[in-house]
LUMDREN-276994 format. One record per residue: x, y, z of N, C-alpha, C in turn; residue in one letter. Coordinates in Angstrom, 3 decimals. Last residue first. Layout:
! LUMDREN-276994
+----------+----------+----------+----------+----------+----------+----------+----------+----------+-----+
!       nu !       nv !       nw !      cau !      cav !      caw !       cu !       cv !       cw ! res !
+----------+----------+----------+----------+----------+----------+----------+----------+----------+-----+
!        X !        Y !        Z !        X !        Y !        Z !        X !        Y !        Z !   A !
...
+----------+----------+----------+----------+----------+----------+----------+----------+----------+-----+
This chain:
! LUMDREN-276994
+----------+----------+----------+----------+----------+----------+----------+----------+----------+-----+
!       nu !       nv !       nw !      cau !      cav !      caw !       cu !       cv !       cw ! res !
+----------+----------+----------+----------+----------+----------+----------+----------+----------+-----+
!   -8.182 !   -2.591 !   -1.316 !   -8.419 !   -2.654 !    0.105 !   -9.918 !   -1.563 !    0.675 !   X !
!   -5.946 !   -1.682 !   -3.646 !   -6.595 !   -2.652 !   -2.960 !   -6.842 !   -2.686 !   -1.156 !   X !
!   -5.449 !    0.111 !   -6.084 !   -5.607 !    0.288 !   -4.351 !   -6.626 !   -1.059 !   -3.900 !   X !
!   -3.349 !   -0.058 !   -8.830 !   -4.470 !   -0.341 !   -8.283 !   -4.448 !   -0.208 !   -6.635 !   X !
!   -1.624 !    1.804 !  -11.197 !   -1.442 !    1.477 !  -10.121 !   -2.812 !    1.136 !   -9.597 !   X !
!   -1.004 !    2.996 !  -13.800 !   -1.289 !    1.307 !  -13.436 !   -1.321 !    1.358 !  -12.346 !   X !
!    0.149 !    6.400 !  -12.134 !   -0.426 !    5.692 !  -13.686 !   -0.188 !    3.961 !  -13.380 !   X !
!    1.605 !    7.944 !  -10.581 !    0.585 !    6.587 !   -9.870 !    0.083 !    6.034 !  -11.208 !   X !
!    2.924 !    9.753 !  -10.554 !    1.838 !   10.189 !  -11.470 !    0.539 !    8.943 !  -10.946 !   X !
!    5.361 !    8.482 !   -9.621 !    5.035 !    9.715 !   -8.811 !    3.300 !    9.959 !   -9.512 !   X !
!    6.665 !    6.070 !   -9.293 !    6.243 !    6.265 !  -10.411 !    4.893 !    7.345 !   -9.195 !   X !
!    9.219 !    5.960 !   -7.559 !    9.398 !    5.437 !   -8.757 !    8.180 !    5.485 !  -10.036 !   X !
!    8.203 !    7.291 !   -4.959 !    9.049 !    8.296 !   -5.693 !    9.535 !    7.059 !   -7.441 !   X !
!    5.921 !    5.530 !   -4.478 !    5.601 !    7.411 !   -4.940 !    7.321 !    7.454 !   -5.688 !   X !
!    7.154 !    3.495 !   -3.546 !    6.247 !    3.566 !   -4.711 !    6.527 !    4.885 !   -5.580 !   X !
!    8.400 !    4.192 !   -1.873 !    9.752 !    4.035 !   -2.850 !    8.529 !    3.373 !   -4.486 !   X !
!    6.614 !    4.628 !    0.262 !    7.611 !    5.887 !   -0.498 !    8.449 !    5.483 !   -1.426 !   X !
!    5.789 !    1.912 !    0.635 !    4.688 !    3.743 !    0.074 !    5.591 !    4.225 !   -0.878 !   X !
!    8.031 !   -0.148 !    0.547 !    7.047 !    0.574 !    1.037 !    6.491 !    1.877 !   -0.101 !   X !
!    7.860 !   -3.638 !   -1.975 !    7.882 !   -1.953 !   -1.737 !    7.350 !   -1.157 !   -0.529 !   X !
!    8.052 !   -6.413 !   -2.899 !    7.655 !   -5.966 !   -1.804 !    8.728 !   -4.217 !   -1.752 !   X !
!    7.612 !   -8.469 !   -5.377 !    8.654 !   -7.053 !   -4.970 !    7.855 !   -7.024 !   -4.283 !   X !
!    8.098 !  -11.913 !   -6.552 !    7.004 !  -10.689 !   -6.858 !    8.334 !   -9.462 !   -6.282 !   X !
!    8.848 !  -14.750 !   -7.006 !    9.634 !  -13.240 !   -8.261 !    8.849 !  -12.034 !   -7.714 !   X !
!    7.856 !  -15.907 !   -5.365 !    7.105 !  -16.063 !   -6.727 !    7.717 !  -14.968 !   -7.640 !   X !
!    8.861 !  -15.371 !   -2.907 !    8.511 !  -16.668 !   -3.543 !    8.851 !  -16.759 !   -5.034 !   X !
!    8.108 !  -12.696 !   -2.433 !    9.509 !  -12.872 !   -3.045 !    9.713 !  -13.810 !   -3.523 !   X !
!    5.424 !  -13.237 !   -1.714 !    5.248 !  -12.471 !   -2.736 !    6.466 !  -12.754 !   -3.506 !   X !
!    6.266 !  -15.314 !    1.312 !    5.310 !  -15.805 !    0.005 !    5.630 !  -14.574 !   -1.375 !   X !
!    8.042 !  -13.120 !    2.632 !    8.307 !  -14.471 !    1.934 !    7.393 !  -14.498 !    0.526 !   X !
!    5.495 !  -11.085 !    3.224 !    6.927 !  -11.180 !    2.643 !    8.000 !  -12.073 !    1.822 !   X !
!    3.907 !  -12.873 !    4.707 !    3.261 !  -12.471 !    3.238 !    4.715 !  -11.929 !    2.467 !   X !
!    5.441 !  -13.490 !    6.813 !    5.053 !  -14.583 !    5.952 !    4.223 !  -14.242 !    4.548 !   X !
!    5.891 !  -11.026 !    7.852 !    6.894 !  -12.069 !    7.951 !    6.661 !  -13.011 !    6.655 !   X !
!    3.723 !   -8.479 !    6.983 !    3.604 !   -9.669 !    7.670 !    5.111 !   -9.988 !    6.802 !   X !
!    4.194 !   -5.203 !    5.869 !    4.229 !   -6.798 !    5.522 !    4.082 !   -7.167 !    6.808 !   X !
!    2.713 !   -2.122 !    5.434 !    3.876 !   -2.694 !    6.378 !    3.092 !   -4.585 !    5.751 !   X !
!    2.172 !   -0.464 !    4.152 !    2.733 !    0.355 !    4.884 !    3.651 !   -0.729 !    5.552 !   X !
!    2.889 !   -1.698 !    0.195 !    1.951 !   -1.258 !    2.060 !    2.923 !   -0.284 !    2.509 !   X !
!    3.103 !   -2.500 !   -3.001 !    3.352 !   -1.824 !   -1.836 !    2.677 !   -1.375 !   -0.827 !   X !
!    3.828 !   -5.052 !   -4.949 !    3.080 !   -4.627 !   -3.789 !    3.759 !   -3.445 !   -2.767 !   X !
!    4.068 !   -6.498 !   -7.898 !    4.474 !   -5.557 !   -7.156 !    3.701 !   -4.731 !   -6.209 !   X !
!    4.026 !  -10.182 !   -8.907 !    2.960 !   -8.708 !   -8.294 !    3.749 !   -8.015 !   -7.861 !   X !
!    3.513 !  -13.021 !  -10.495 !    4.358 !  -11.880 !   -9.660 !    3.903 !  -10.965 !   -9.583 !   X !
!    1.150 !  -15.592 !   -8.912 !    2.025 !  -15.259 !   -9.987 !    3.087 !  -14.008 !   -9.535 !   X !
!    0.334 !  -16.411 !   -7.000 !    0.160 !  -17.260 !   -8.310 !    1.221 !  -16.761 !   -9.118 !   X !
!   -0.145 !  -16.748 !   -3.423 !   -0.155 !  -16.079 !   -4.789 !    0.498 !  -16.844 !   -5.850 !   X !
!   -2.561 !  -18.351 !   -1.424 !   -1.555 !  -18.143 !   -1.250 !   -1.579 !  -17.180 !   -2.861 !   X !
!   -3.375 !  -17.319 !    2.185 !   -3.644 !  -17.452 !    1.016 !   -2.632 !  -17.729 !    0.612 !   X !
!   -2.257 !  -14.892 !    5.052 !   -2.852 !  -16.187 !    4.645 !   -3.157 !  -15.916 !    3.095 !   X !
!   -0.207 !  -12.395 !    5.572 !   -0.179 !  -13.650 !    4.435 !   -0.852 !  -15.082 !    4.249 !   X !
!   -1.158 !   -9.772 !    4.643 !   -1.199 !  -10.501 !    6.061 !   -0.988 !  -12.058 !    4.710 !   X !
!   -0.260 !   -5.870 !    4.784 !   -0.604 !   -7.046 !    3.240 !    0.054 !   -8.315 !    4.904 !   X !
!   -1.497 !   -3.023 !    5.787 !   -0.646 !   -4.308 !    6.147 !   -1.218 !   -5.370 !    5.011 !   X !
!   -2.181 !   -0.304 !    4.387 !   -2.741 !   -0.648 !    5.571 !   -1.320 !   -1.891 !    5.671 !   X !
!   -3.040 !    0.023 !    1.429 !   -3.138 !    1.473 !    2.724 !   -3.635 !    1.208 !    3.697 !   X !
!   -1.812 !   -0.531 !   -0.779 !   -2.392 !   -1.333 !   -0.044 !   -1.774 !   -0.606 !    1.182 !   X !
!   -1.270 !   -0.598 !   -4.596 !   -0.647 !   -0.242 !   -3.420 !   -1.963 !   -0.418 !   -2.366 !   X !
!    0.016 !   -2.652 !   -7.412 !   -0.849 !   -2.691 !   -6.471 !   -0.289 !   -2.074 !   -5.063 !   X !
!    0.615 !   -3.659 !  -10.308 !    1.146 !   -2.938 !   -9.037 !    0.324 !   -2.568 !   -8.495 !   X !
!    1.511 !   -7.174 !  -12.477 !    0.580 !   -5.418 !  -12.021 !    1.722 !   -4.895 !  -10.478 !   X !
!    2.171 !   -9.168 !  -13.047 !    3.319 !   -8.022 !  -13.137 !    2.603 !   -6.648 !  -13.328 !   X !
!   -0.577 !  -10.818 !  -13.720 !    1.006 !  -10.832 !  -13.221 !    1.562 !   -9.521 !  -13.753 !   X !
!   -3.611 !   -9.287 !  -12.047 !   -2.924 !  -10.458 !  -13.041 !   -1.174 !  -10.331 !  -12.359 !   X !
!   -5.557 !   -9.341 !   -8.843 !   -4.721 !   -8.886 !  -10.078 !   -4.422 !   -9.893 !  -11.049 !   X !
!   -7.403 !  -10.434 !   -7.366 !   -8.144 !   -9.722 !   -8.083 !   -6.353 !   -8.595 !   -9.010 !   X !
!   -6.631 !  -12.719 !   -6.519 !   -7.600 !  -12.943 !   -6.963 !   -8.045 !  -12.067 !   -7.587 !   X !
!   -4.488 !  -12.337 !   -4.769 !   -4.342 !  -13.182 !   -5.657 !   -5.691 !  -13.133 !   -7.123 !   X !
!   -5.504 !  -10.679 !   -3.112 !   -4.612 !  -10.063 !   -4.710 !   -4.341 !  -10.917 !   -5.065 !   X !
!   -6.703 !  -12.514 !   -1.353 !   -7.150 !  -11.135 !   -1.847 !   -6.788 !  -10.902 !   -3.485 !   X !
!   -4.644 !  -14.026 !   -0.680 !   -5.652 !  -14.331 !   -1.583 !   -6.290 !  -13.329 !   -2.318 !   X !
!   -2.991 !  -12.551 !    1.261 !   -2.273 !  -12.763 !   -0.096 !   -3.678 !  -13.393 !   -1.373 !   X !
!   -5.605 !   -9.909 !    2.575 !   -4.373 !  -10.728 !    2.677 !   -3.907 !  -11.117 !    1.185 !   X !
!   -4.900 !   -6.789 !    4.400 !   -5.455 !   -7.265 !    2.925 !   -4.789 !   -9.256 !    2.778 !   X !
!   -6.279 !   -4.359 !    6.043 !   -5.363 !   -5.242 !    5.987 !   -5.814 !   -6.065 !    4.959 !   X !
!   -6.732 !   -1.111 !    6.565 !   -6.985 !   -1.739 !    5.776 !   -5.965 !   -3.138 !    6.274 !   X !
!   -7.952 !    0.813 !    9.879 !   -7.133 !    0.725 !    8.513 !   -7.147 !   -0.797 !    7.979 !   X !
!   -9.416 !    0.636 !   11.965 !  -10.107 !    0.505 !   10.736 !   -9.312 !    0.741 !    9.222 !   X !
!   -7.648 !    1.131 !   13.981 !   -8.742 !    0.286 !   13.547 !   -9.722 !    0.076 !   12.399 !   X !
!   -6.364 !    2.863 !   13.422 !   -5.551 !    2.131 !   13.290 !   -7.001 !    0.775 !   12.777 !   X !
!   -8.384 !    5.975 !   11.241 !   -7.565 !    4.725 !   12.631 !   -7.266 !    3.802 !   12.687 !   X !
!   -7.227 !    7.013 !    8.648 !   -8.124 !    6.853 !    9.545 !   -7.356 !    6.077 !   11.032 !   X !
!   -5.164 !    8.095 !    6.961 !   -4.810 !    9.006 !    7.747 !   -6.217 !    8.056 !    9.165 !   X !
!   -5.192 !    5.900 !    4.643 !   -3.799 !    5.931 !    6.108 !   -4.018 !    6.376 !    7.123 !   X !
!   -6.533 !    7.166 !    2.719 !   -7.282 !    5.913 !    3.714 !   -6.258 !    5.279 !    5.266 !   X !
!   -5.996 !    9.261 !    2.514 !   -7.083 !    9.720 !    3.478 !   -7.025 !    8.047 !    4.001 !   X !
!   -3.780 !    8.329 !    0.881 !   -2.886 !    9.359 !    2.265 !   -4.332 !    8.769 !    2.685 !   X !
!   -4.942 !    7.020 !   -1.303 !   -4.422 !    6.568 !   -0.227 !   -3.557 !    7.143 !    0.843 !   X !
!   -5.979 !    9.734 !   -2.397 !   -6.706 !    8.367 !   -1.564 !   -6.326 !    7.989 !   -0.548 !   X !
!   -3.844 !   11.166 !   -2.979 !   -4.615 !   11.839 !   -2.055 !   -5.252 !   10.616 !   -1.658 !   X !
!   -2.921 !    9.316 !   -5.200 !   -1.846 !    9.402 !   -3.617 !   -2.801 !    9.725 !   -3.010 !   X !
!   -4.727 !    9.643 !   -7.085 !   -4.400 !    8.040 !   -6.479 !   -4.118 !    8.359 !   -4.965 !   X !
!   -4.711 !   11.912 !   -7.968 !   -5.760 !   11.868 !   -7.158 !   -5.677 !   10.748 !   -6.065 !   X !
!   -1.666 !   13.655 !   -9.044 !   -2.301 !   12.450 !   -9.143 !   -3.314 !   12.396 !   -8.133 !   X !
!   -0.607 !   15.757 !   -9.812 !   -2.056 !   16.300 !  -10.367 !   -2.392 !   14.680 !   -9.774 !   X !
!    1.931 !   16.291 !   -8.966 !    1.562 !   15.684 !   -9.606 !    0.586 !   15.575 !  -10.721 !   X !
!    1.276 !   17.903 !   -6.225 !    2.444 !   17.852 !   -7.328 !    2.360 !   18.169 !   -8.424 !   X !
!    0.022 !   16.627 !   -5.149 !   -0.940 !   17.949 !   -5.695 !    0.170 !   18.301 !   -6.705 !   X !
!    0.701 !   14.287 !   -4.514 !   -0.901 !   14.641 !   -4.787 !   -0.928 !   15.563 !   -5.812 !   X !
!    3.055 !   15.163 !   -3.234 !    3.164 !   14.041 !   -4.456 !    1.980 !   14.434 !   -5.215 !   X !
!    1.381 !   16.108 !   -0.696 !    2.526 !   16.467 !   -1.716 !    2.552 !   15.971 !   -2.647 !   X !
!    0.405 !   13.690 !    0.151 !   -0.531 !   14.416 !   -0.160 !    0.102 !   15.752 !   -0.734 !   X !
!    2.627 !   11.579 !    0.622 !    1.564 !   11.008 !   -0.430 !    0.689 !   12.447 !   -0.951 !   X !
!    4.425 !   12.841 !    2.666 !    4.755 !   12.982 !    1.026 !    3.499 !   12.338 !    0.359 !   X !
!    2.273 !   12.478 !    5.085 !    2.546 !   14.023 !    4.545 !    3.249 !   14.271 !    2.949 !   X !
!    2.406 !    9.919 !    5.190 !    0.888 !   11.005 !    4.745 !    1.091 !   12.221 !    4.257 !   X !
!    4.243 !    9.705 !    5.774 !    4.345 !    8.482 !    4.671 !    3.036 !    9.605 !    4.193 !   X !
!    4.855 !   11.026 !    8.354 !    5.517 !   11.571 !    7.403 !    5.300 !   10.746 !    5.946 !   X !
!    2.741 !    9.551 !    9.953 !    2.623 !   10.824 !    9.317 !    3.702 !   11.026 !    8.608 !   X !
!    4.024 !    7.643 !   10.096 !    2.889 !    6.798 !    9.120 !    2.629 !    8.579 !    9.117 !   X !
!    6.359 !    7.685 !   11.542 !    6.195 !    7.407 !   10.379 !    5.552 !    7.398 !    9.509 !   X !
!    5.216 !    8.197 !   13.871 !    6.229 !    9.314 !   12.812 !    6.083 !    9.002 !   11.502 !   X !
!    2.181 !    7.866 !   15.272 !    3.141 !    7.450 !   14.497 !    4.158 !    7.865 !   14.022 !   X !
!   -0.059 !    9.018 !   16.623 !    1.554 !    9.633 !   16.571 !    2.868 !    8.980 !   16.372 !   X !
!   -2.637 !   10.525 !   15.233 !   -1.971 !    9.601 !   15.059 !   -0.526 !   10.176 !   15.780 !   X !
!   -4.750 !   12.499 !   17.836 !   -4.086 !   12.593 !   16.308 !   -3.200 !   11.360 !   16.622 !   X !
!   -7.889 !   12.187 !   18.657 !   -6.661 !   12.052 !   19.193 !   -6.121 !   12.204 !   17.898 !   X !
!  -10.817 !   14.495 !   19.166 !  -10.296 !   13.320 !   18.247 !   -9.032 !   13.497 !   18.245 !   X !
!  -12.409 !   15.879 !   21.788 !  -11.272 !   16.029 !   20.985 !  -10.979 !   14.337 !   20.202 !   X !
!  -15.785 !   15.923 !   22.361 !  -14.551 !   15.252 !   22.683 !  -13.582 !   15.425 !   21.508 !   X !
+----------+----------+----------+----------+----------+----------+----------+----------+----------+-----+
């Protein structure tokens, strides 16, 4: 049986600069998180606000190859980037001084991915 391809636009063209950027670069980070995008919807990542509450400090960066969901709550400021926010994890991060980023405005502000953690 043929395995269906994603036909998101978006979420392929977010795959297609992460695995560019990749090889660019020399960074290994992006290639990750393109493979962990490229799986199925079902089994892509969702993370909530406790999560990273719990496993960053303040004024890290953290990218998240799937939906950041906003039960929990956060402590301090964080720069987060997904593919996509919840309403209410949006709020909560801006709460607290944090940044809410997609993918691409990760990659193109720090292309090498250097501090960057993958949560999920």
């Amino acid at each position: 049986m043929k395995r269906p391809k994603a036909t998101n636009t978006e979420l392929l063209s977010v795959v297609r600069l992460l695995k560019k950027k990749s090889t660019e670069s020399n960074a290994g980070i992006w290639r990750d998180v393109a493979k962990k995008l490229s799986t199925s919807k079902r089994r892509r990542v969702a993370v909530n606000l406790s999560r990273l509450n719990r496993y960053t400090e303040a004024k890290e960066t953290v990218v998240v190859p799937g939906k950041v969901l906003g039960a929990g709550r956060l402590d301090h400021p964080i720069d987060v980037a997904a593919f996509t926010f919840s309403t209410q994890a949006k709020a909560k991060i801006l709460k607290v001084k944090g940044k809410c980023l997609s993918i691409q405005e990760l990659v193109k502000k720090n292309p090498k991915g250097t501090n960057v953690k993958i949560m999920g």
